[in-house]
N, C-alpha and C positions, 0 to 999 in steps of 0.2 A: 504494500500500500504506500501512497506517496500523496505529497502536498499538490495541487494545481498551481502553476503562473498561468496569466493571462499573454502567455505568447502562443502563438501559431506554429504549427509542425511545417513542414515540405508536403506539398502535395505536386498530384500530374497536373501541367502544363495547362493540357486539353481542360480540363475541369475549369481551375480558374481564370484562362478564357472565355470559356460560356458564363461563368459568376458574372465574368466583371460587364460583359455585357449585357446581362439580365440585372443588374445593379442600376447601369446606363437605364435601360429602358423603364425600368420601377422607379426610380429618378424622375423619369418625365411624363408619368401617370399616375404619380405617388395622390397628387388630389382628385381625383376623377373617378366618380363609382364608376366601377360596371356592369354591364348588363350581362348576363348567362344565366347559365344552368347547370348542374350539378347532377349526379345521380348515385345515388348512394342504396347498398345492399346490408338485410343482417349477416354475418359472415355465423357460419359454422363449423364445425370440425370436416365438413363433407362437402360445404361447396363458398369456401372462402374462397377470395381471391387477392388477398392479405399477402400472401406467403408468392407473388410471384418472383419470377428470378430478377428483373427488370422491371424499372416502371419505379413509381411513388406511390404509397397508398397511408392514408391512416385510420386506422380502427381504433375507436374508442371501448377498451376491455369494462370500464365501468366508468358511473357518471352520476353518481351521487356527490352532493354537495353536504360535509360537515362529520364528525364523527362515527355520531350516531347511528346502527347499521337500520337498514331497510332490506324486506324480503323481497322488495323490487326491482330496485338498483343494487349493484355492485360499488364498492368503492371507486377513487377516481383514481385510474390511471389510463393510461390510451398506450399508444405502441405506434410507432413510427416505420415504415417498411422501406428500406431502400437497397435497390438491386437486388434483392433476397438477403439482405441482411433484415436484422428486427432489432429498433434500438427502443425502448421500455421509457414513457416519461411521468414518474410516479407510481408509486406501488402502494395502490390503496386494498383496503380488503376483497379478497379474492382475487387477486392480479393475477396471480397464478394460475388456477383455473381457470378464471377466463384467456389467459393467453392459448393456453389449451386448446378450449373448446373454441377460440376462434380459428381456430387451424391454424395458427403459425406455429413455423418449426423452434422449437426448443435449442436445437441444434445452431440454429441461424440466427440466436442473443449474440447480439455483437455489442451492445452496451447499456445501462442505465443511466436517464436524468433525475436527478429529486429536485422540484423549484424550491421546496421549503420541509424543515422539518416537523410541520405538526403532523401530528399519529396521522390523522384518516389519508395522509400521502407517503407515508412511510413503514406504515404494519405490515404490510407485505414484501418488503426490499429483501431483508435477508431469506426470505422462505425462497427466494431464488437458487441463491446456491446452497442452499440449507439441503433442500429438494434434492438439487438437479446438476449441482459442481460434480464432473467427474463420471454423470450417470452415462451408459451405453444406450446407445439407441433413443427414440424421438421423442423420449422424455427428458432429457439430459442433454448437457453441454459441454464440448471435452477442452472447450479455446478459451483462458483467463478472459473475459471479458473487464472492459474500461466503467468504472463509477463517478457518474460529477456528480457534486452536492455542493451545498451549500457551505461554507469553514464555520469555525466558530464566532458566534455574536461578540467575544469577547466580554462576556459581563457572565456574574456570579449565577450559580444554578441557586433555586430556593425549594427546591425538593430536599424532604428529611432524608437521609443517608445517601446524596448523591452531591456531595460538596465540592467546590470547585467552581472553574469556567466551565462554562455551558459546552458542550462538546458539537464538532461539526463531524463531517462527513466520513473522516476518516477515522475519529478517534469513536465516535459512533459503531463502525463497523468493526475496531479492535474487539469493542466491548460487547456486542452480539455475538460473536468468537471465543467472547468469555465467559457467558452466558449461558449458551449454548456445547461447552465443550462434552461436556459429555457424552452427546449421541455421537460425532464423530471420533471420540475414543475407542467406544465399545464397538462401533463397526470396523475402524481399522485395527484394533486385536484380534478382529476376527479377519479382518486380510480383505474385506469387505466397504471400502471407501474409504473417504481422503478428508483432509481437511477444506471445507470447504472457501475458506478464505484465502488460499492460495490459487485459486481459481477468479480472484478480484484483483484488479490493478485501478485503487480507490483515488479521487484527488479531490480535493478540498479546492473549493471554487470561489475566489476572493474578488471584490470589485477592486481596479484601478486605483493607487491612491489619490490619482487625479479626480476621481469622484467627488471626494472628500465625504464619503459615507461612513455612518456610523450607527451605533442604537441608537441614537438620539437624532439622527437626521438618515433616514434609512434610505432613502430612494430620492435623493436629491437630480434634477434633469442631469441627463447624460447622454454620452455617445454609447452604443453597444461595443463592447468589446469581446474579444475571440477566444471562446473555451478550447476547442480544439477543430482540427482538420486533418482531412485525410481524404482517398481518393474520391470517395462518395459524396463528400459534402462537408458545408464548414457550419461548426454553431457558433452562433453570438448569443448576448444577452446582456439583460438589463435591471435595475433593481428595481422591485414596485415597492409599493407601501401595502403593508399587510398587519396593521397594527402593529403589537410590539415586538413581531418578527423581525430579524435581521439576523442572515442575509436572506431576501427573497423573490425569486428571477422568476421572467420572461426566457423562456429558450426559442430563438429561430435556426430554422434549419435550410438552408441552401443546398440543394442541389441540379443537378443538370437536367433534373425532371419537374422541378418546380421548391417552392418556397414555403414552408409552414411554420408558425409562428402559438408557440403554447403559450397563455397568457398566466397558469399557475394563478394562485390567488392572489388578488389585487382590487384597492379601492380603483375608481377612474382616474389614469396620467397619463400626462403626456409623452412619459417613456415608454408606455405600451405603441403608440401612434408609431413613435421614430422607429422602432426595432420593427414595426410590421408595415413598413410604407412598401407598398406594389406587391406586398405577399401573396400568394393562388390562395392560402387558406390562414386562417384565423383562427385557432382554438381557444376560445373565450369561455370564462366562468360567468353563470348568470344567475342573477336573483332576484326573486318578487316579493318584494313588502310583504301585500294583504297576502299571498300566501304563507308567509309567516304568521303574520295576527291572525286567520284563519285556525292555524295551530294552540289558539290560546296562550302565548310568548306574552309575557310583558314590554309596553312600551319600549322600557329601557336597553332592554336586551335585545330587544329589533332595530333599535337606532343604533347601538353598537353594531352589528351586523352589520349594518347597511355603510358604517360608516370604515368597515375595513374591506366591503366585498363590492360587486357592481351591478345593479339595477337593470334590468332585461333593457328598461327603456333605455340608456345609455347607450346599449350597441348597435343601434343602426349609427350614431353620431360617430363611435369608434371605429366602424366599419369604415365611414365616406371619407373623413379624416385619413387614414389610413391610405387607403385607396386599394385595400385589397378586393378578392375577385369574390371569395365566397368568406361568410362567417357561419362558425360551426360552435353552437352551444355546448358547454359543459356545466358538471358541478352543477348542476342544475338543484337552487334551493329555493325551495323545499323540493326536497325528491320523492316523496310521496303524495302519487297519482289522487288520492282523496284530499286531500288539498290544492293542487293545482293538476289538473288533466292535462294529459298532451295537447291536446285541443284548445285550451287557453292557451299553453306557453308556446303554440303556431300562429294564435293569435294577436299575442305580445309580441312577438317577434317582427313579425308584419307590421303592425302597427310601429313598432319604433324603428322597422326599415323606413315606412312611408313617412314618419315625420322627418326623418335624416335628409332624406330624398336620396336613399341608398338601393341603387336599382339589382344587386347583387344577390343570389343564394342568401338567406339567414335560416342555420337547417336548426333542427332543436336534436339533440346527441342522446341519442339511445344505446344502452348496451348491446356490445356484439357490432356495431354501425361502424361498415367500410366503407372508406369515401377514395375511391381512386382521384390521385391529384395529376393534374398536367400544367406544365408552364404553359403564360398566359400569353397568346400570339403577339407578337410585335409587327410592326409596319415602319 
């Protein structure tokens, strides 16, 4: 395991050629909805098309907003597919599983993003290679895969027997390895698996000091800057504000098949806008008030809410701004169907594309939901 710098690897030529030219052109459409369509399938174990060799696709494995589970939704995480690799962004409960039953290959993890560390995007990270480090055949992965996270907040933990700074991404993962030791003890006495933290090449993901971020000023306006790269594609990111989180990012993803931008949780900023100008796709967190007061919540607690997360109504304005091609609902909160129906939240959707004057896809994120991406034609 190892710390992240915000520098960039070596990649092929051809790649960041077509980048910088798709940069050029999202540059010069960055304010301008547009008009399309989108088509989007449930993927399954039997007729995904998640897992193809080539191409860009993302499926959303779960899409529940906030800890609390639901026998409806899944936690949040999605999964990213490029060229037949599978890169994992958030591992909320059942991540596992559902990456599974979405038909993608086990095999073909090629990395994890965590935007933040609260539980319902993290409970499921180490059940990856807890699982599956080491395992033979389509359950299992036999290649160390790369983990970005978040580093440490820097400021004192206030949990009783867990004293100290707050732990980020790496020292996190020691300590699930420590946790945890026992079941891969007794399986390798028995000559029967591995540790499965040697199967993670973990980095701790720091803003810029140029930022000048902190707990105290968490997501001040910024340029994106570059997690890593490599032939497939490069990520940036940015910090949002997520109440008393820090650090807590936006990941975009570049590649030669198109652009996706996870928004992780976030009140509304302007650094979500910068990191996602000219993007094909938008993966946004959404949430509706009276669906919460619906739940019987007290005032206070819905205004807190509201004042770390972002308003359905909001994302057609972050869409147009933006100038991306489709926006794609997540975290969808409330995620239980007897408070808010699908049906309303395609109707809020709509409605806050039409006040945007955002003429683009706004789809609302169901589990299991594959969205084949394509870069957006240029002239």
């Amino acid at each position: 395991m190892c710390d992240c710098t915000n520098e960039s690897n070596t990649t092929s030529t051809s790649r960041r050629t077509v980048l910088a030219v798709a940069a050029a052109a999202a540059a010069a459409t960055a304010a301008v909805p547009l008009l399309g369509s989108s088509s989007a399938v449930a993927a399954t174990s039997t007729t995904s098309t998640a897992a193809s060799s080539t191409g860009l696709s993302v499926t959303l494995l779960g899409t529940n907003g906030g800890p609390p589970p639901l026998a409806t939704r899944y936690g949040i995480s999605s999964a990213l597919t490029v060229n037949g690799k599978t890169y994992v962004v958030d591992c909320g409960r059942g991540a596992v599983t559902q990456y599974l039953r979405a038909g993608l290959s086990m095999p073909a993890l090629s990395g994890i993003f965590l935007t933040h560390l609260h539980a319902d995007h993290i409970v499921d990270y180490y059940s990856f290679p807890m699982l599956s480090a080491g395992v033979a055949g389509v359950q299992g992965f036999q290649t160390p895969i790369d983990v970005y996270g978040p580093g440490s907040a820097g400021i004192a933990s206030t949990v009783t027997g867990a004293p100290g700074l707050l732990p980020g991404t790496v020292e996190m993962t020691k300590l699930a390895g420590q946790a945890y030791a026992a079941s891969p003890t007794f399986f390798m006495t028995e000559h029967a698996g591995i540790d499965p933290a040697t199967m993670l090449n973990v980095h701790d993901v720091l803003p810029p000091s140029s930022a000048g971020a902190s707990a105290t000023n968490s997501a001040p306006a910024m340029a994106p800057f570059t997690v890593m790269e490599n032939d497939d594609m490069k990520v940036t990111a940015v910090l949002v504000p997520h109440g008393a989180v820090f650090p807590a990012y936006a990941y975009r993803f570049d590649t030669d098949n198109g652009s996706v931008v996870f928004s992780g949780d976030t009140a509304p900023t302007p650094n979500i806008i910068t990191l996602a100008a000219g993007a094909d796709v938008l993966v946004h967190e959404a949430l509706y008030p009276a669906g919460l007061a619906s739940l019987g919540l007290p005032q206070a607690l819905i205004d807190h809410i509201l004042s770390v997360h972002t308003d359905v109504a909001d994302l057609g304005r972050i869409a147009a701004e933006a100038g991306v091609r489709t926006l794609l609902a997540t975290h969808i909160s409330p995620g239980q169907s007897t408070a808010v129906s699908d049906t309303t939240w395609r109707s809020l959707l709509r409605d806050s594309a039409r006040t945007a004057g955002f003429g683009g896809p706004m789809m609302l994120g169901t589990d299991l939901l594959n969205l084949p991406v394509r870069r957006r034609k240029t002239t």
